[in-house]
C-alpha positions as a LaTeX table, in Angstrom:
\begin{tabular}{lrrr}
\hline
Residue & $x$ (\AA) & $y$ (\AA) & $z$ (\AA) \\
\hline
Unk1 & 20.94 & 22.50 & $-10.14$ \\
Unk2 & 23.16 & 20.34 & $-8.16$ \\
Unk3 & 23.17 & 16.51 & $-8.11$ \\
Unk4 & 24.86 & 14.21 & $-6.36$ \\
Unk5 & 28.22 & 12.97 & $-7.65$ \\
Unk6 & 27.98 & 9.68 & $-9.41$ \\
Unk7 & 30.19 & 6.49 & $-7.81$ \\
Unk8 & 33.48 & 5.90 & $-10.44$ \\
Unk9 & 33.61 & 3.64 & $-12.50$ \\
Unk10 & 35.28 & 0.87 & $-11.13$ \\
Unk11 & 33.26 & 1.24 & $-8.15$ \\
Unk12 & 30.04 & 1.12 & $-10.16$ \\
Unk13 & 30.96 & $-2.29$ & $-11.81$ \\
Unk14 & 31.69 & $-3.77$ & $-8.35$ \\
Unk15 & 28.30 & $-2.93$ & $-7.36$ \\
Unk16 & 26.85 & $-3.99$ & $-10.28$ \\
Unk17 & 28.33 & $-7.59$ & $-9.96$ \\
Unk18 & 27.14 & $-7.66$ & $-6.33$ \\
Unk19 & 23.99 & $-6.98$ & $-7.15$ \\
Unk20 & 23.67 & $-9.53$ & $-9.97$ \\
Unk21 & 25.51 & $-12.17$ & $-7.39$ \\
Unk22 & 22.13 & $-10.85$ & $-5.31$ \\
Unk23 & 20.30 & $-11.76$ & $-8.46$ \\
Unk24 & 21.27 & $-15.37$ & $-8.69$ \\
Unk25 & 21.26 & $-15.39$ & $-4.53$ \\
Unk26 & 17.26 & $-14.94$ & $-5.81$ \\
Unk27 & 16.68 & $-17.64$ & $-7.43$ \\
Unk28 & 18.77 & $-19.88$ & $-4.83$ \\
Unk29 & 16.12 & $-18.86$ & $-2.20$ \\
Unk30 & 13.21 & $-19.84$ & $-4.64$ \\
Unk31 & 14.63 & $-23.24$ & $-5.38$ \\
Unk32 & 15.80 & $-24.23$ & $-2.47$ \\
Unk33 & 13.51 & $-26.52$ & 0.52 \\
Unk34 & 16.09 & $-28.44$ & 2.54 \\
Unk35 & 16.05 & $-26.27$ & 5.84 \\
Unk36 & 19.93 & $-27.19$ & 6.66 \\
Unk37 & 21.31 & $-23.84$ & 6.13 \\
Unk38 & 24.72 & $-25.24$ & 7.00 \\
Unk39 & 24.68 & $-27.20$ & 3.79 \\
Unk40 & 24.93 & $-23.52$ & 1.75 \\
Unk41 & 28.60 & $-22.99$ & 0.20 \\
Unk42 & 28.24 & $-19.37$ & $-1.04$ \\
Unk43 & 32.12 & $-18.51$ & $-0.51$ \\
Unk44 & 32.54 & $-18.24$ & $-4.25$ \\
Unk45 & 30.05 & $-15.69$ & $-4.67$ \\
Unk46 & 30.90 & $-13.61$ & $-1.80$ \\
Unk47 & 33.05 & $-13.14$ & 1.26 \\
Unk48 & 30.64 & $-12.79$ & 4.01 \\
Unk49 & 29.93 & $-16.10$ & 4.22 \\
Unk50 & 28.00 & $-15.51$ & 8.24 \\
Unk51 & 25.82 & $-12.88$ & 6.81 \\
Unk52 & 24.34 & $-14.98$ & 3.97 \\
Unk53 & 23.53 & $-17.93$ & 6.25 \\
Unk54 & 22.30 & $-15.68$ & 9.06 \\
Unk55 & 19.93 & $-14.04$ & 6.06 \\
Unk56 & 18.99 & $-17.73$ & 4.99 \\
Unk57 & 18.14 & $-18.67$ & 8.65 \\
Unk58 & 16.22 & $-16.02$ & 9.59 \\
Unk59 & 14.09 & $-15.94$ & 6.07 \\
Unk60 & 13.37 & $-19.58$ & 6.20 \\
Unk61 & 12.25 & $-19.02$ & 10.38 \\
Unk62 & 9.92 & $-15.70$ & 9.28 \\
Unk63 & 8.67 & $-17.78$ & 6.34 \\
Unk64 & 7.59 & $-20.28$ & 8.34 \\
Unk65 & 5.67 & $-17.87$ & 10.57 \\
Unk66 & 4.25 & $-16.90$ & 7.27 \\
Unk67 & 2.72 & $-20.14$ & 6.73 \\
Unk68 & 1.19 & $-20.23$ & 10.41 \\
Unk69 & $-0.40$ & $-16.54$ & 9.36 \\
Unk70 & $-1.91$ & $-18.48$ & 6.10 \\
Unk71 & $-3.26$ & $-21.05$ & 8.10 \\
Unk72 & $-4.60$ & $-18.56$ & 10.97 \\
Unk73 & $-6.55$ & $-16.67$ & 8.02 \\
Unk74 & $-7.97$ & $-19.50$ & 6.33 \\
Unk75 & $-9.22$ & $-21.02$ & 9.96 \\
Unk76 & $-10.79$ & $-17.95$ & 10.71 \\
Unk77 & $-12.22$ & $-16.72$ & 7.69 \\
Unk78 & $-9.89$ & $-13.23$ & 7.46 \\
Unk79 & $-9.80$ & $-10.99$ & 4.20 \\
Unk80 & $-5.97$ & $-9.39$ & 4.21 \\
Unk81 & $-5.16$ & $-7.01$ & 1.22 \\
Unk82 & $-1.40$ & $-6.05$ & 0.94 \\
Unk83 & $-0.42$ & $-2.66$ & $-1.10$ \\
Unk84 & 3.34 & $-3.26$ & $-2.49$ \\
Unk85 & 4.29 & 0.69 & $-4.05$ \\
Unk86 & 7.48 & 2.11 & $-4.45$ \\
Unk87 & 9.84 & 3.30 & $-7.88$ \\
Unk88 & 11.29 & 0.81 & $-10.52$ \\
Unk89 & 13.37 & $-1.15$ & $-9.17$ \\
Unk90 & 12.47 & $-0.73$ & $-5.62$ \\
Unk91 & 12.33 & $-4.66$ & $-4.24$ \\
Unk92 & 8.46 & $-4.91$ & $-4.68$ \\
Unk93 & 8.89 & $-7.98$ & $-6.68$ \\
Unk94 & 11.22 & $-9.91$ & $-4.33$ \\
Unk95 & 9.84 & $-9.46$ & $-1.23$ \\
Unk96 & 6.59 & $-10.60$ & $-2.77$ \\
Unk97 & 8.04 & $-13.67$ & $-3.87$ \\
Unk98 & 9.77 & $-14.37$ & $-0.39$ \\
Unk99 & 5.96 & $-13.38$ & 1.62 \\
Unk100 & 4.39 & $-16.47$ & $-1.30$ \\
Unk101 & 7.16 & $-18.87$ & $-2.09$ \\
Unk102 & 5.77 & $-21.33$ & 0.82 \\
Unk103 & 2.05 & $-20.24$ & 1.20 \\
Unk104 & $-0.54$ & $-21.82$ & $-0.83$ \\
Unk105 & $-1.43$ & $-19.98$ & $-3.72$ \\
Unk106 & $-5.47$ & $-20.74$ & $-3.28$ \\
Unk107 & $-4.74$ & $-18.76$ & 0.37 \\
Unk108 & $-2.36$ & $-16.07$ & $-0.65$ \\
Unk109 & $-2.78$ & $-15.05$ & $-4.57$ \\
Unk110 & $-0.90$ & $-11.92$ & $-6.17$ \\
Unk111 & $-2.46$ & $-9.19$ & $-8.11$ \\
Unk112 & $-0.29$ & $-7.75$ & $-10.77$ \\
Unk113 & $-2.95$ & $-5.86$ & $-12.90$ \\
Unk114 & $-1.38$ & $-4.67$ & $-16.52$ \\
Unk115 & $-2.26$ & $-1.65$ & $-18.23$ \\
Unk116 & $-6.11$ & $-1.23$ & $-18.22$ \\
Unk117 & $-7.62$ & $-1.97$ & $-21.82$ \\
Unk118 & $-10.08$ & 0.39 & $-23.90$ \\
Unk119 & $-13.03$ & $-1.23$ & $-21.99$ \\
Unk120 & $-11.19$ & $-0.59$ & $-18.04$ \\
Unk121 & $-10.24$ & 2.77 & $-19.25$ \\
Unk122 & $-14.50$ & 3.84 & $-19.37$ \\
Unk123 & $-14.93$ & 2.07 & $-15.81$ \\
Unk124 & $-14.97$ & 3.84 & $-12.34$ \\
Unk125 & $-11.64$ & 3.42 & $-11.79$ \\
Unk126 & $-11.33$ & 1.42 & $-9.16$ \\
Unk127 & $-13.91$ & $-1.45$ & $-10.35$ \\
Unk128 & $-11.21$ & $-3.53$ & $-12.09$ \\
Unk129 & $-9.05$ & $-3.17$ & $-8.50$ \\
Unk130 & $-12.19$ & $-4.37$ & $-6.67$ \\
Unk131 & $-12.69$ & $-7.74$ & $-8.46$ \\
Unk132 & $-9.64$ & $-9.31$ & $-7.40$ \\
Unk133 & $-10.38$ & $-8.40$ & $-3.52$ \\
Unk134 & $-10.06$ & $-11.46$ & $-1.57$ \\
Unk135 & $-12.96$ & $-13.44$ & 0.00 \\
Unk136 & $-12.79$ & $-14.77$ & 4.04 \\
Unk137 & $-9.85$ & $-16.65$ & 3.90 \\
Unk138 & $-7.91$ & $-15.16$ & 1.45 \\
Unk139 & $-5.21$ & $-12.73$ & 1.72 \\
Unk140 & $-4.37$ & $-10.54$ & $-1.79$ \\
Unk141 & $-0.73$ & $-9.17$ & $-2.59$ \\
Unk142 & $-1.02$ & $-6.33$ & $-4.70$ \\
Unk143 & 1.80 & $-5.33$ & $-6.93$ \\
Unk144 & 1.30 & $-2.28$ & $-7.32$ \\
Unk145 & $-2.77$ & $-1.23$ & $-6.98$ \\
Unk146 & $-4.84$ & 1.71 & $-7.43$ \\
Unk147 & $-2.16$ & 4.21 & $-6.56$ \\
Unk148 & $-0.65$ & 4.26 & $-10.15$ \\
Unk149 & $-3.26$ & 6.75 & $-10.57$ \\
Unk150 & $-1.21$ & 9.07 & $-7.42$ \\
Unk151 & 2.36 & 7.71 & $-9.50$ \\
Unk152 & 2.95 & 6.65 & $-12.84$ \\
Unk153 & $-0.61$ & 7.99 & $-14.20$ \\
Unk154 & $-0.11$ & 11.61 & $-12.78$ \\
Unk155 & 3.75 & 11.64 & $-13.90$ \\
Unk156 & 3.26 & 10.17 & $-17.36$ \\
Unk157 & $-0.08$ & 12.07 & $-17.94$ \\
Unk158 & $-1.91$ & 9.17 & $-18.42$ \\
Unk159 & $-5.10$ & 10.86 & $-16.48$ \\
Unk160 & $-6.14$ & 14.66 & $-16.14$ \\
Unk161 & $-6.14$ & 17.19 & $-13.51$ \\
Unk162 & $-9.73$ & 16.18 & $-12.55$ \\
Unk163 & $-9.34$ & 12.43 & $-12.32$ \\
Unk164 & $-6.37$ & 12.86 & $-10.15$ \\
Unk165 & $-7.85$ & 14.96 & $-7.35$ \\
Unk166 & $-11.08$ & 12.84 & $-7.61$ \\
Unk167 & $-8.62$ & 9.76 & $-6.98$ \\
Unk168 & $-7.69$ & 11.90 & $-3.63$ \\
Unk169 & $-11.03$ & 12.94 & $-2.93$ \\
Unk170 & $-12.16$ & 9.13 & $-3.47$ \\
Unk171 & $-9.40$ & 6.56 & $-2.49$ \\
Unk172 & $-9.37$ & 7.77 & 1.46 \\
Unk173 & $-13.14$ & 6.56 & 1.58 \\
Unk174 & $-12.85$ & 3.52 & $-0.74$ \\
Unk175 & $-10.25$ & 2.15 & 1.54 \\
Unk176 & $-12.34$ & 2.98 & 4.72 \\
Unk177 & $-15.43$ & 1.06 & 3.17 \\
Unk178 & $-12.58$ & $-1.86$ & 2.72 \\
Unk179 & $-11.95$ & $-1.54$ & 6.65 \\
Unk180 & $-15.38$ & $-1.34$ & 7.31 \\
Unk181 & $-15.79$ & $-4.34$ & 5.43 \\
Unk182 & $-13.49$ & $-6.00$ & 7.83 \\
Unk183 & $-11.04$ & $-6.38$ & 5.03 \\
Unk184 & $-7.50$ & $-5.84$ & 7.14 \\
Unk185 & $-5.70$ & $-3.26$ & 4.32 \\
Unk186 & $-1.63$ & $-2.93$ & 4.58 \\
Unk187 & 0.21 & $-0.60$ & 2.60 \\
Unk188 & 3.80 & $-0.55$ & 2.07 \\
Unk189 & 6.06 & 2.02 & 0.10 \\
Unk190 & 9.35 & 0.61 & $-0.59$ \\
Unk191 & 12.04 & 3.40 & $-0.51$ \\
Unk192 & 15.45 & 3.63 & $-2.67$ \\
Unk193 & 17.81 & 6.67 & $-3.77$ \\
Unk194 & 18.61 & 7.76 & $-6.58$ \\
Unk195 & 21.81 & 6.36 & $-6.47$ \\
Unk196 & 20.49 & 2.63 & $-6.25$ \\
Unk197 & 18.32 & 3.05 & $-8.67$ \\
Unk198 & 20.33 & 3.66 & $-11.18$ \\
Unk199 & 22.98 & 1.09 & $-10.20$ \\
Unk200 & 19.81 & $-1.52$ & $-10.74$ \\
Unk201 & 18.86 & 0.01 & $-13.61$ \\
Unk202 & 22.44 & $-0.96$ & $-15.14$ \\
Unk203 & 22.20 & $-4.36$ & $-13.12$ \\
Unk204 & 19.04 & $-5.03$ & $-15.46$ \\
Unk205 & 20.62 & $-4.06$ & $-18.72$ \\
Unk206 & 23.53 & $-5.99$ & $-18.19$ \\
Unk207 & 21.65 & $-9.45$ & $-17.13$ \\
Unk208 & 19.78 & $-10.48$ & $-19.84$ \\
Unk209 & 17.75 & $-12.50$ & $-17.70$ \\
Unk210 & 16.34 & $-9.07$ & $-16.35$ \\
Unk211 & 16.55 & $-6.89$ & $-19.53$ \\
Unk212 & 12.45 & $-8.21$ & $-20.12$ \\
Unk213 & 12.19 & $-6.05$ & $-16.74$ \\
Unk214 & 13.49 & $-2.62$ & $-18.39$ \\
Unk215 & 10.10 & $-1.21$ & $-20.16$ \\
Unk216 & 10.27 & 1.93 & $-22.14$ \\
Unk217 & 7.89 & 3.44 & $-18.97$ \\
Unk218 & 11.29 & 2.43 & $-16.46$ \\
Unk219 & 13.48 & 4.15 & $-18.81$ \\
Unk220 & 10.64 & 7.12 & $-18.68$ \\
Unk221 & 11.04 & 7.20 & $-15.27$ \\
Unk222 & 14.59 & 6.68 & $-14.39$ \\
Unk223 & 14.45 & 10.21 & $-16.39$ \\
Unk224 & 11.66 & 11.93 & $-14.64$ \\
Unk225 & 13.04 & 10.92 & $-11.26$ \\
Unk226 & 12.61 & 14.17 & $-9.23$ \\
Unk227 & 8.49 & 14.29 & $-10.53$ \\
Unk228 & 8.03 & 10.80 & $-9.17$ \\
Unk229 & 9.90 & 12.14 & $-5.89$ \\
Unk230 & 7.18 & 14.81 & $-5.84$ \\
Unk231 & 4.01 & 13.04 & $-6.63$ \\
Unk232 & 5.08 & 10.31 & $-4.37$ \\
Unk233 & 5.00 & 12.77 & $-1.13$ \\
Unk234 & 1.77 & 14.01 & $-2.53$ \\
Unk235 & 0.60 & 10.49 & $-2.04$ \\
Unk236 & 1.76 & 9.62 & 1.30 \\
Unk237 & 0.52 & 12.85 & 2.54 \\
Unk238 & $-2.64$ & 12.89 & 1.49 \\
Unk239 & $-3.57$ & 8.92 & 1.83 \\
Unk240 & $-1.98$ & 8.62 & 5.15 \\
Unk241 & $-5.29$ & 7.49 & 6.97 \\
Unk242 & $-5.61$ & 6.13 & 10.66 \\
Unk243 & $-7.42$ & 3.11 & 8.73 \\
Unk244 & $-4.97$ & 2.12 & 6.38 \\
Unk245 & $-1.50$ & 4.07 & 7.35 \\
Unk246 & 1.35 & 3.75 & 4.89 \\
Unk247 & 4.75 & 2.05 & 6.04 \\
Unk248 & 7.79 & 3.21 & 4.24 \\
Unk249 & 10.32 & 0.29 & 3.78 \\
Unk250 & 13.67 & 1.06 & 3.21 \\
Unk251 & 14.80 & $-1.03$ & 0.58 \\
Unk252 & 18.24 & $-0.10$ & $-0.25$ \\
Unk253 & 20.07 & $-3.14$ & 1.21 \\
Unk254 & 17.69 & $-5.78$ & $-0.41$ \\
Unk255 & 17.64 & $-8.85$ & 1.82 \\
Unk256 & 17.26 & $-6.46$ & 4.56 \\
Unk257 & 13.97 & $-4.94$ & 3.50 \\
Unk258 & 12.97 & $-8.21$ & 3.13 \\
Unk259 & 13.40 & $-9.55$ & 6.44 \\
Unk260 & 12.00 & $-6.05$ & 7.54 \\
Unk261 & 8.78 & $-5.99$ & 5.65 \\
Unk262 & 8.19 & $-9.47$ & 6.59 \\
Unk263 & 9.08 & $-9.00$ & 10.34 \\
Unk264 & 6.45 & $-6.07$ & 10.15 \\
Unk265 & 3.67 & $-7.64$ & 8.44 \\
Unk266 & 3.36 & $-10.47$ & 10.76 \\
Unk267 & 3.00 & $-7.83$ & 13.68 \\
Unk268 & 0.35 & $-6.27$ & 11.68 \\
Unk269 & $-1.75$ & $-9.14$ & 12.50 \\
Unk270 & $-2.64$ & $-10.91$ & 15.75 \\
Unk271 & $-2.49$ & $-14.27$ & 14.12 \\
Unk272 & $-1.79$ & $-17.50$ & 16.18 \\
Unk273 & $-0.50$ & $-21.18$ & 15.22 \\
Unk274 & $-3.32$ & $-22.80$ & 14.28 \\
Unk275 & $-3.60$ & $-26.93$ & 15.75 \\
Unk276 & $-3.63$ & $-29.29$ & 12.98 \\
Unk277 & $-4.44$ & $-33.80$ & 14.17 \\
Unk278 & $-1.48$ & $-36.06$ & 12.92 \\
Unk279 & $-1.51$ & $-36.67$ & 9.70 \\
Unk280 & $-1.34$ & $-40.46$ & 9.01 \\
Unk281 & $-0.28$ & $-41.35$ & 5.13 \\
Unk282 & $-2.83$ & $-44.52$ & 4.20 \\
Unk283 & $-1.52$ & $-47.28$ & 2.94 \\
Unk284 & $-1.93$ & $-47.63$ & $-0.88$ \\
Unk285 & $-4.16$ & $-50.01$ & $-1.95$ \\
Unk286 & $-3.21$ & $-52.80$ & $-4.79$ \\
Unk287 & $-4.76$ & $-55.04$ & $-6.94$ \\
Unk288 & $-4.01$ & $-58.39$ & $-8.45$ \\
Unk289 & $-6.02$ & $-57.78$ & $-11.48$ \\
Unk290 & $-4.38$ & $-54.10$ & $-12.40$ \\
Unk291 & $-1.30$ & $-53.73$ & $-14.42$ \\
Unk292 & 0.32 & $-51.17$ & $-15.70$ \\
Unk293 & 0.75 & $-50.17$ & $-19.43$ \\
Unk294 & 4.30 & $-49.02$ & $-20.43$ \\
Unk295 & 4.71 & $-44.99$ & $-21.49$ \\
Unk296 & 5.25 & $-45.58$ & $-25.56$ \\
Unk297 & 8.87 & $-44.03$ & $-26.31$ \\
Unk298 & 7.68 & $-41.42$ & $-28.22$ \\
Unk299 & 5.92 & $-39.87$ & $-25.39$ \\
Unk300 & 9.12 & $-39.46$ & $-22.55$ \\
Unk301 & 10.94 & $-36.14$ & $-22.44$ \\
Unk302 & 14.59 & $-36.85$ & $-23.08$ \\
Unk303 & 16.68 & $-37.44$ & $-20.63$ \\
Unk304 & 19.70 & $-34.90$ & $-21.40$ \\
Unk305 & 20.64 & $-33.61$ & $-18.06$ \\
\hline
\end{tabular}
């Protein structure tokens, strides 16, 4: 069987430092709030200088029409359920954390179920999926959802023949009732090669602030590649439905599936700014009689940094 020829060496470290320069370029964007992209000196972590702050501005301008979708479905009472899929290392993560950074979390929660315990296991299968559906208001960011049962479940045999095609016989009309519901249900598949993949993998294994992220099931899967290529078009193909369609992000160039997905889900919904009065801080009040007792010593946090 043929495969495709494998980048050299010295070309696969290069990538492998730009993509753990991406890494820290992550938790930049997660820590910073002054809005003056200007300000940004990223020259000594890369030369394109333009294209960082262009990605800055235009995150910061989509995340604030984020925040007037937030406010738009807690006004008027909406119930938005988001379906992040895709392989290991595909971006679901990050372009979750750009959609919540700014939203409030009572508004805009993610569901990141683990493995289902001995008690889940003996449930219809998609009861635990159904408690954490949001109420009017509420919009829910699944990472990942019921469709391990279509991916890592069917690959991994983790369910038999029969469960899977009553997943396929089930999940087209569970998701309808969801619609029906007036739940508004987005699903996103977030597309890499086999090539990126296992550049990220290596990323992860050489930052050990990511190693926690390689599981023995990503090392499973990095192996069993071309099955996961194969039940994932068994998926899309037979969950494609004109009430919840699946949109394929491609998610090679990070920051750009970002801006992409983002850009896309605010078109999925006809949201509008929402007016809010002035807000006018009150003055504190203060009191002659009240006085305030010193912190004892052995109570403060040192002061190292």
């Amino acid at each position: 069987m043929l495969t495709s020829a494998l980048p050299d060496h010295e070309d696969l470290m290069q990538r492998i430092a730009r993509d753990l320069i991406d890494s820290y370029d992550e938790e930049l964007e997660l820590e910073i709030e002054d809005r003056n992209i200007d300000g940004l000196d990223p020259a000594s972590r890369t030369n394109d200088k333009a294209a960082r702050q262009a990605y800055f501005k235009e995150l910061f301008r989509l995340q604030g029409e984020l925040v007037k979708l937030q406010d738009w479905v807690q006004h008027s009472k909406q119930k938005v359920v988001i379906l992040f899929e895709g392989r290991d290392a595909a971006g679901k993560g990050g372009v979750i954390k750009r959609i919540t950074q700014r939203l409030n979390p009572r508004v805009a929660r993610v569901a990141a179920l683990p493995a289902p315990n001995d008690r889940e296991r003996t449930q219809w299968y998609f009861q635990r999926y159904a408690a954490h559906l949001p109420a009017a208001g509420e919009m829910v960011l699944f990472d990942r959802s019921w469709y391990n049962r279509a991916g890592v479940e069917r690959v991994m045999g983790f369910c038999s023949d029969d469960e899977y095609e009553e997943f396929f016989r089930t999940v087209p009309e569970f998701e309808k009732m969801l619609v029906r519901s007036g739940i508004k249900l987005i699903k996103y598949w977030f597309s890499i090669t086999d090539d990126e993949q296992h550049m990220r993998f290596l990323g992860r294994i050489h930052d050990p602030l990511k190693q926690w992220k390689l599981s023995p099931m990503d090392l499973e899967s990095r192996r069993r590649w071309e099955e996961y290529t194969k039940a994932k078009e068994i998926m899309l193909e037979r969950t494609h439905i004109a009430e919840a369609p699946w949109w394929v992000v491609q998610a090679v160039d990070k920051k750009k599936a970002r801006l992409n997905c983002i850009s896309h889900l605010l078109g999925q919904l006809p949201y509008q700014e929402v007016p809010h009065p002035p807000v006018d801080l009150p003055a504190r009040e203060r009191h002659a009689d009240y006085l305030r007792q010193p912190v004892p010593a052995s109570m403060i946090v040192p002061e190292i940094y």
